[in-house]
Structures are given as C-alpha cells and as structure tokens.
C-alpha positions as CSV (number, residue, x, y, z in Angstrom):
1,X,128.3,163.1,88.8
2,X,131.8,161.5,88.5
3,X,133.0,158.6,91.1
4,X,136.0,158.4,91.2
5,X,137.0,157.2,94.8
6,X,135.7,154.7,97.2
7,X,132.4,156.7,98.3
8,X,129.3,154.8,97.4
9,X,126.7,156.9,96.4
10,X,122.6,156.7,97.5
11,X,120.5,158.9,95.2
12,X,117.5,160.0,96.6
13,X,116.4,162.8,94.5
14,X,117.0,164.3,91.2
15,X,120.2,164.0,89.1
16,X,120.2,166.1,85.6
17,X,122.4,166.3,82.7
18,X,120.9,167.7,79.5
19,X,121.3,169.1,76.0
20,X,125.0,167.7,75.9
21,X,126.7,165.3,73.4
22,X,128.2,162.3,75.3
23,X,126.4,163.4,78.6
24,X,126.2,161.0,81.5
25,X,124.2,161.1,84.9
26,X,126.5,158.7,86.9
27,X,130.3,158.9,85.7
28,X,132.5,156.1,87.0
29,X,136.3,156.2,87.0
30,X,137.8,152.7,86.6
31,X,141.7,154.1,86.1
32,X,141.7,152.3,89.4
33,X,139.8,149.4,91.2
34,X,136.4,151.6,93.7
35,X,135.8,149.4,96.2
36,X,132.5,149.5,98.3
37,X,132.8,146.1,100.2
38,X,131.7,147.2,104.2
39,X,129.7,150.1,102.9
40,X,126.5,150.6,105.2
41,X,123.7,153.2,104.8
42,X,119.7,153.4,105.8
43,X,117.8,153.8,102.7
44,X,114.0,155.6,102.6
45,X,112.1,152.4,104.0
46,X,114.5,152.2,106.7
47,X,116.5,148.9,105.4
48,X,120.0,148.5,105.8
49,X,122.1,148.3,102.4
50,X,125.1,146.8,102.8
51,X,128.2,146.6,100.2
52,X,126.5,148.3,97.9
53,X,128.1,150.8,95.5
54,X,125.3,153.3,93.3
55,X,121.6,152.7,95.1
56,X,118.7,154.7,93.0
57,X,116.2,154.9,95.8
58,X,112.3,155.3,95.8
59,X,112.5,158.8,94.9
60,X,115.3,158.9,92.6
61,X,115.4,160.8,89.2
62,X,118.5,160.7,87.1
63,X,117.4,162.1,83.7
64,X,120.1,162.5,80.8
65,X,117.7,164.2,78.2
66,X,117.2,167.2,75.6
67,X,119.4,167.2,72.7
68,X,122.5,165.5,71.8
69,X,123.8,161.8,71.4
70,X,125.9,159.0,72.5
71,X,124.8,159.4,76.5
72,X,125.0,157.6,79.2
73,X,123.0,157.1,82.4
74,X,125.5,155.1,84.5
75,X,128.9,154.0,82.9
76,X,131.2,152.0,84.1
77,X,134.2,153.5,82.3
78,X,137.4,151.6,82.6
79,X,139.5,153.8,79.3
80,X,142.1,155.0,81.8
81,X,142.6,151.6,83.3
82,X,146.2,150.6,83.1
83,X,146.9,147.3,80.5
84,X,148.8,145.6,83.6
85,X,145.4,146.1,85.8
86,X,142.6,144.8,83.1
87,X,140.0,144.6,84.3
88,X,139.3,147.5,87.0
89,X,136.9,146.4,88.8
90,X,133.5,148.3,90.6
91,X,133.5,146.2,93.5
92,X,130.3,146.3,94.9
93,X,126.1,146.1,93.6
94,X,124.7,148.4,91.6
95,X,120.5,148.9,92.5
96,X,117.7,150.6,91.6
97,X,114.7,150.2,93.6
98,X,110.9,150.3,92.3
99,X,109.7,153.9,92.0
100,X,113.1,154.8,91.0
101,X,113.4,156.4,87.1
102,X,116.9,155.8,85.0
103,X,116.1,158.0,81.8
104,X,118.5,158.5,78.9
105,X,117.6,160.3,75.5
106,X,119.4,160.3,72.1
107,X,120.8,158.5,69.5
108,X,123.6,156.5,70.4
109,X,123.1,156.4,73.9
110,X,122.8,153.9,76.5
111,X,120.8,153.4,80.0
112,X,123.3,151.0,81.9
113,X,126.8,150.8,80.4
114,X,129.8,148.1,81.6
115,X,133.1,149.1,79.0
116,X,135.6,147.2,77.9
117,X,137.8,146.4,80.2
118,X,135.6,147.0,83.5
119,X,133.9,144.5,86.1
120,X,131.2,144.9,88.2
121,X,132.0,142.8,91.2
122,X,128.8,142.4,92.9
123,X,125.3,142.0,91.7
124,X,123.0,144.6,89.3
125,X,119.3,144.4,90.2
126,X,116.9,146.9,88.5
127,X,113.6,147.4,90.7
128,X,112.7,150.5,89.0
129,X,112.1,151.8,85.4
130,X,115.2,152.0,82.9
131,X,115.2,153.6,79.6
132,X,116.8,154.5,76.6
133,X,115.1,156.3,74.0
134,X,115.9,157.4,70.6
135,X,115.2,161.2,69.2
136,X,115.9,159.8,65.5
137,X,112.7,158.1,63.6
138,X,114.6,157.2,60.6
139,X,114.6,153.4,59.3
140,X,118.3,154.1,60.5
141,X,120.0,152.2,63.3
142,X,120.2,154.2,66.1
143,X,122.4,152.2,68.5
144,X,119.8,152.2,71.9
145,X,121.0,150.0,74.5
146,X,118.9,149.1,78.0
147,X,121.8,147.5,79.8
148,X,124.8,147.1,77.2
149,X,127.6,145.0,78.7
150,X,131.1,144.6,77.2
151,X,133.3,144.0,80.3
152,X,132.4,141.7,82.9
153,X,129.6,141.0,85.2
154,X,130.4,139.0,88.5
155,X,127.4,138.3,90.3
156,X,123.5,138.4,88.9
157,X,121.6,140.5,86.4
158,X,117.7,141.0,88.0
159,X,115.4,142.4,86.5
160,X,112.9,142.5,89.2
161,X,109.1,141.8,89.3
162,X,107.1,145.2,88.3
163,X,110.7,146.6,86.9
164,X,111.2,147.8,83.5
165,X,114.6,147.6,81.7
166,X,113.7,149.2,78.1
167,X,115.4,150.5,74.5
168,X,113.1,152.3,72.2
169,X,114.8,153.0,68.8
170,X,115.4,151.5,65.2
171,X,117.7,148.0,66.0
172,X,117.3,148.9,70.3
173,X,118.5,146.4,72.2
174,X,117.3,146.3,76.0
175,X,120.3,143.9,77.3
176,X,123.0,143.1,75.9
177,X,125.7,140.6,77.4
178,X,129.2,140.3,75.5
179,X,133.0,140.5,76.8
180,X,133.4,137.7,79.4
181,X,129.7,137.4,80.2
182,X,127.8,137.0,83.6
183,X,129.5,134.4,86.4
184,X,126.2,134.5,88.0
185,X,122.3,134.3,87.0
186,X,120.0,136.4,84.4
187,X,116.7,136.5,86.3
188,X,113.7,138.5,84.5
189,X,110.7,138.9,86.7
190,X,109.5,142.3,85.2
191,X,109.6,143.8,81.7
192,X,112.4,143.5,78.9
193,X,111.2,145.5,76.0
194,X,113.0,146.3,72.6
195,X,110.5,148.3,70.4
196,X,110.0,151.4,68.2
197,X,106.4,152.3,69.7
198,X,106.6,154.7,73.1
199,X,105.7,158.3,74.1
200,X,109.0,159.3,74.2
201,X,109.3,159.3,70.2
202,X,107.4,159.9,67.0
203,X,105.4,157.3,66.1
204,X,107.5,155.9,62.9
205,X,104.7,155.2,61.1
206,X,104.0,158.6,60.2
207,X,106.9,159.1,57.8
208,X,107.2,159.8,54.5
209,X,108.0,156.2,53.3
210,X,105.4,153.7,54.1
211,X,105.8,150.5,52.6
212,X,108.4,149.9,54.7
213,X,108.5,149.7,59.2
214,X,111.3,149.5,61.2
215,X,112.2,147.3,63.9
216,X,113.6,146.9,67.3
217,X,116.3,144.9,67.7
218,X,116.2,141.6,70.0
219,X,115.3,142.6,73.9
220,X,118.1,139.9,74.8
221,X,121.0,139.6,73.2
222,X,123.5,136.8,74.5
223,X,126.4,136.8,72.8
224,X,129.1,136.2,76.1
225,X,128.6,132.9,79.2
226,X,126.2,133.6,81.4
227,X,127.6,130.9,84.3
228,X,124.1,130.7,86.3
229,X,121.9,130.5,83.7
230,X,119.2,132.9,82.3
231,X,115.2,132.5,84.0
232,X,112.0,134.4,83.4
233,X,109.9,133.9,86.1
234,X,105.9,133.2,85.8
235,X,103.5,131.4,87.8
236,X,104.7,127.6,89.1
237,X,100.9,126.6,89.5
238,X,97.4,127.5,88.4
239,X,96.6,129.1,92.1
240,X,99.5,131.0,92.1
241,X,100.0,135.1,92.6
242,X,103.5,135.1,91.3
243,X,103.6,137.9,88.2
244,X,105.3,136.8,84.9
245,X,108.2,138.2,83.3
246,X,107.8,139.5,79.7
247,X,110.6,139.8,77.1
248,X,109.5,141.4,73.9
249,X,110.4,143.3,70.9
250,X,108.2,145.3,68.9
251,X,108.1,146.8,65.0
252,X,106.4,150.4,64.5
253,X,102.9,148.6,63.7
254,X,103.3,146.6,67.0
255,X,105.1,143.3,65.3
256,X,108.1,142.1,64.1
257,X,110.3,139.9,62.2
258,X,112.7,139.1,64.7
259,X,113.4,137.1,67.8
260,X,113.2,139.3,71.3
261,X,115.8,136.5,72.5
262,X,119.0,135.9,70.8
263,X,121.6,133.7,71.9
264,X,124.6,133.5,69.9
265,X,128.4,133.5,70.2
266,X,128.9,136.1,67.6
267,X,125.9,138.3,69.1
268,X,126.6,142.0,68.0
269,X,124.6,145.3,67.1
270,X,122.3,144.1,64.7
271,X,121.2,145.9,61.4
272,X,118.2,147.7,61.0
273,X,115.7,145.2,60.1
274,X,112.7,146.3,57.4
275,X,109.4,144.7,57.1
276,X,106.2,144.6,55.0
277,X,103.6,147.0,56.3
278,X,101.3,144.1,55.2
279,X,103.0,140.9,55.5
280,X,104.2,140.1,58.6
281,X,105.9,137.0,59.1
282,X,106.8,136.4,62.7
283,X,110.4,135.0,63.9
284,X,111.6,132.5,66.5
285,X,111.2,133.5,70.0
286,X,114.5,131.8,70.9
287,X,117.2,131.0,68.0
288,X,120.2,129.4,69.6
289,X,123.3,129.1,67.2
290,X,126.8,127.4,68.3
C-alpha cells in the first residue's frame, strides 16, 4: 500500500506483501509534505483518533515475509523530496495498538523506517508487537532494524507497556535514532529486544563453526538529540502495579558482550560482534561517549 496523498489510513485487517526484494507493507510518498492534522475516525473500541495519520488497530496484520531482502514494513520515504523542501514532512502520529502485529522478514530489512530527509510531525507510539527478523544465520551482519530513524522525529517515541518493538539478526538493532534526533521524549514501558534467539530463525548455534556466537547489536542505539529525554518505566514504590520496561540484547547462547544501550554521537551500524562460546564477559549496560 502506497500513500501518497492526504488520506490517513486505519488498518483493521490484514495487509501482505511477500517473496519480493525491497517489499514494503505501508509505502509513504514524501515528494511532497501528507498532512493529517483534523483527521477523525472511530477505531474498533469505539475511541475517537484524532490527527492521526497510519493507525494499526486491534486486529491488524501487516506481514512483509517469504523470501527476499532489504523490506520494509512502514517507510517513510522522502527520495523524491525536492532539495528546496528538505525535509517532507508526515504530519501527523503514526500508532499501533496492542493486539496489533508489524512483521517484516529478510536480511536487510527494517520494521519502522524514517529516511533521510523525512519528518514525522506528530508522535509514534507502538502498543502492539513489531518485528524484524533475519532469514540469514551466518556470523554475518545482517542489517535488522526495529525502528531505524535517519530523518527527524517531532514529537515522542512510546514504546508502550505490554508492546514489543524487536530486531532478531546478527548486529540487529531494535531502535535506532540518528539524523536530527527526537524533539520530544523516548518512553519504554514494554519490551526493546536486540537478539539472535527467536522462532522466527535457526537457532545459530547449530552451525558448522562453534567456537565462535554471534551477537545482536545494541537494542538502543542513540547516536542523534533526543530533546525530552529517554525513560524506562518500572514500579515508583514497593506496592506498586506499574509493569517495567525491559531493554535487552542477546548473543545465540542467550548473552552477550555488548551494551543493549548505546549512546554516542557517532552511533552507526555496528559490526558483527563474536564471542567465546565459553567465556563470556559481559559489557556496560549504558556506555555514554561525547
């Protein structure tokens, strides 16, 4: 599905795209500035979303699978933006709700993509599930991003309580922030996982080589401002119901080396990190550089 105009869209069922390189689920055309402010529909529990430009609802599918690489589930593609208009802008929030499955398969591909030279102009909350998920179990990098953002995001990133935002792959990264950051807030109140180990893929430690794992990459990756600052949420006292967020990155044997938070100016696609079936020396949780 392509946007290309000013009509929002409210998926409430299944969207498919498979076997196809460089397939994508939700296509959007920033040659030109899409504008959803004053948009108004009923979703399935009856609420009124306003301004609001791609809503995944309760019962929404949209699955970019089988074979093939470099995918995308929803891009915000500003290529054809004229030079004079940098950025084009998506003016309007991006959500998906809980129950609601993102799903992207194949090397090289990404879940929630914002390119070079494109802003969101409202906020992206993720209340569902959101994947990425290598095919390739080779100690190779296979470039998996969760939410990979290279433009700019004006407004919040949520990752909301019982939500999953995921990459599974050698080096995956679940979000990544770079370009001109986030204006607003990074709030994590569900899951933000990194890792090599899921159903989706071979486990990679049945391969030929053995002395060796691979590794996810970092499950946060700050390498852009993020104006409102970044929060994972947890309980505030000892009586208290509220669920914690989690932010982790995983090897093949379960570990790793690395940190599942990295904040750095320079943050960029990591290499394929190796380690020790044996030894396994664990990283910072937070390395802050600059």
């Amino acid at each position: 599905m392509t946007i290309d105009t000013n009509n929002w869209l409210l998926q409430q069922a299944t969207i498919a795209n498979k076997d196809k390189d460089g397939a994508t689920a939700i296509h959007v055309d920033l040659s030109a500035n899409r504008d959803f402010t004053g948009t108004s529909f009923v979703n399935t529990a009856g609420a009124t979303i306003s301004n609001t430009g791609i809503y995944l609802d309760s019962a929404a599918n949209a699955a970019v699978t089988g074979n093939g690489t470099g995918k995308f589930g929803i891009y915000l593609d500003a290529a054809g933006c004229p030079a004079a208009s940098v950025p084009c802008s998506f003016k309007g929030a991006i959500t998906t709700v809980a129950g609601s499955t993102l799903a992207v398969t194949g090397d090289s591909s990404t879940a929630i993509a914002i390119g070079s030279g494109a802003q969101l102009t409202g906020d992206l909350t993720i209340g569902g599930s959101v994947t990425a998920s290598s095919t390739s179990t080779t100690q190779t990098a296979t470039s998996m991003f969760g939410l990979d953002s290279l433009g700019t995001i004006q407004g919040n990133v949520t990752v909301a309580s019982g939500a999953t935002l995921a990459a599974y792959g050698a080096g995956a990264q679940a979000m990544v922030i770079q370009g001109n950051g986030v204006t607003g807030s990074i709030t994590i109140g569900g899951a933000l996982t990194s890792s090599v180990v899921a159903k989706q893929i071979t486990n990679y430690t049945q391969q030929p080589n053995t002395t060796t794992n691979p590794e996810a990459g970092p499950a946060m990756n700050i390498g852009a401002p993020v104006g409102g600052g970044i929060a994972i949420l947890g309980p505030t006292t000892p009586s208290s119901s509220t669920a914690a967020g989690a932010v982790s990155m995983q090897g093949s044997d379960g570990v790793g080396t690395g940190p599942a938070i990295n904040i750095s100016p320079t943050a960029a696609t990591p290499t394929t990190r190796k380690h020790s079936s044996t030894s396994r020396p664990r990283g910072p949780g937070l390395p802050y550089r600059g």
